[in-house]
Every structure is written in structure tokens, then in C-alpha cells.
N, C-alpha and C positions, 0 to 999 in steps of 0.2 A: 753224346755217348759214342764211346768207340767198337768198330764191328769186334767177332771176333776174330782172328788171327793165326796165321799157321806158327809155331817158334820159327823157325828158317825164316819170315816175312819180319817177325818180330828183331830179333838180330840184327838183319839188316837193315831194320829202320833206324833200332838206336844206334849203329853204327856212322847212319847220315849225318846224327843228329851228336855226335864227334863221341861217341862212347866207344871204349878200346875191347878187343876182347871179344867171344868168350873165353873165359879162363876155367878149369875146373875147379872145383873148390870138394867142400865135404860131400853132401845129399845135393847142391844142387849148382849147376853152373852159374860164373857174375861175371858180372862187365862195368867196366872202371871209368869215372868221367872225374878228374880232377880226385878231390874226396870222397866223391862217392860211391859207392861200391852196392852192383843191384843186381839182385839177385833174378836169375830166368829161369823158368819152368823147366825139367827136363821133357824130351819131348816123348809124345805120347800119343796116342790114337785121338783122331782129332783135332780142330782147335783150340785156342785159349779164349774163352768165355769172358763175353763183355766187363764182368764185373773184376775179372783177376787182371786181366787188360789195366782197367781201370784205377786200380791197386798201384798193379806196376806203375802207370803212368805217373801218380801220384805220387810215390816214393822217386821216383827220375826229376819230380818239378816241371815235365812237362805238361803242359794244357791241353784241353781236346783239337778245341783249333788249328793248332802249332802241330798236332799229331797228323790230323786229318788232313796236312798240306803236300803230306808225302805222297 
């Protein structure tokens, strides 16, 4: 399971991991990998909490493992 995460930390991980972007969009900022298009929390007081983390990660295809290597 993955900690949770400041967005600024989050960004530029899926950035590493060859995601373009942030772009604004409607309510909430995305970042583009090929087709897929993922949507990041706006930021806010706080981190982002393991299980939204989680989420995200999910929706990206990426694994905890593969996360955890950054």
C-alpha cells in the first residue's frame, strides 16, 4: 500500500513515469500518458490519503511496487 502524498510529489512522480502534463481541465487538473487521461486531485490542505493514492494508481495501471521504486 502506498503512503500518502503531497500533489507536487504526486505530479512529479507520474511525470517519471512518462505522463505529460498537468493540464487544466473542468473541476479538476489531468495528465496524459498515450490514451489515457488521469485525472489529479486539486491541491489542498494536506496530503492525499492512501486509499485515493490507491485509486489514482489504479486507474494509471500502475502497481504498488513499480510506484514504490521512485
Amino acid at each position: 500500500m502506498p503512503k500518502p502524498i503531497s500533489v507536487k510529489k504526486l505530479i512529479q512522480n507520474l511525470s517519471m513515469l512518462g505522463f505529460s502534463g498537468p493540464y487544466s481541465g473542468g473541476r479538476h487538473m489531468f495528465m496524459i500518458k498515450g490514451d489515457l487521461k488521469l485525472r489529479v486531485p486539486n491541491p489542498h490542505k494536506g496530503d492525499i490519503s492512501k486509499s485515493l493514492l490507491s485509486e489514482i494508481l489504479r486507474q494509471a495501471g500502475i502497481s504498488s511496487s513499480e510506484w514504490n521504486k521512485l
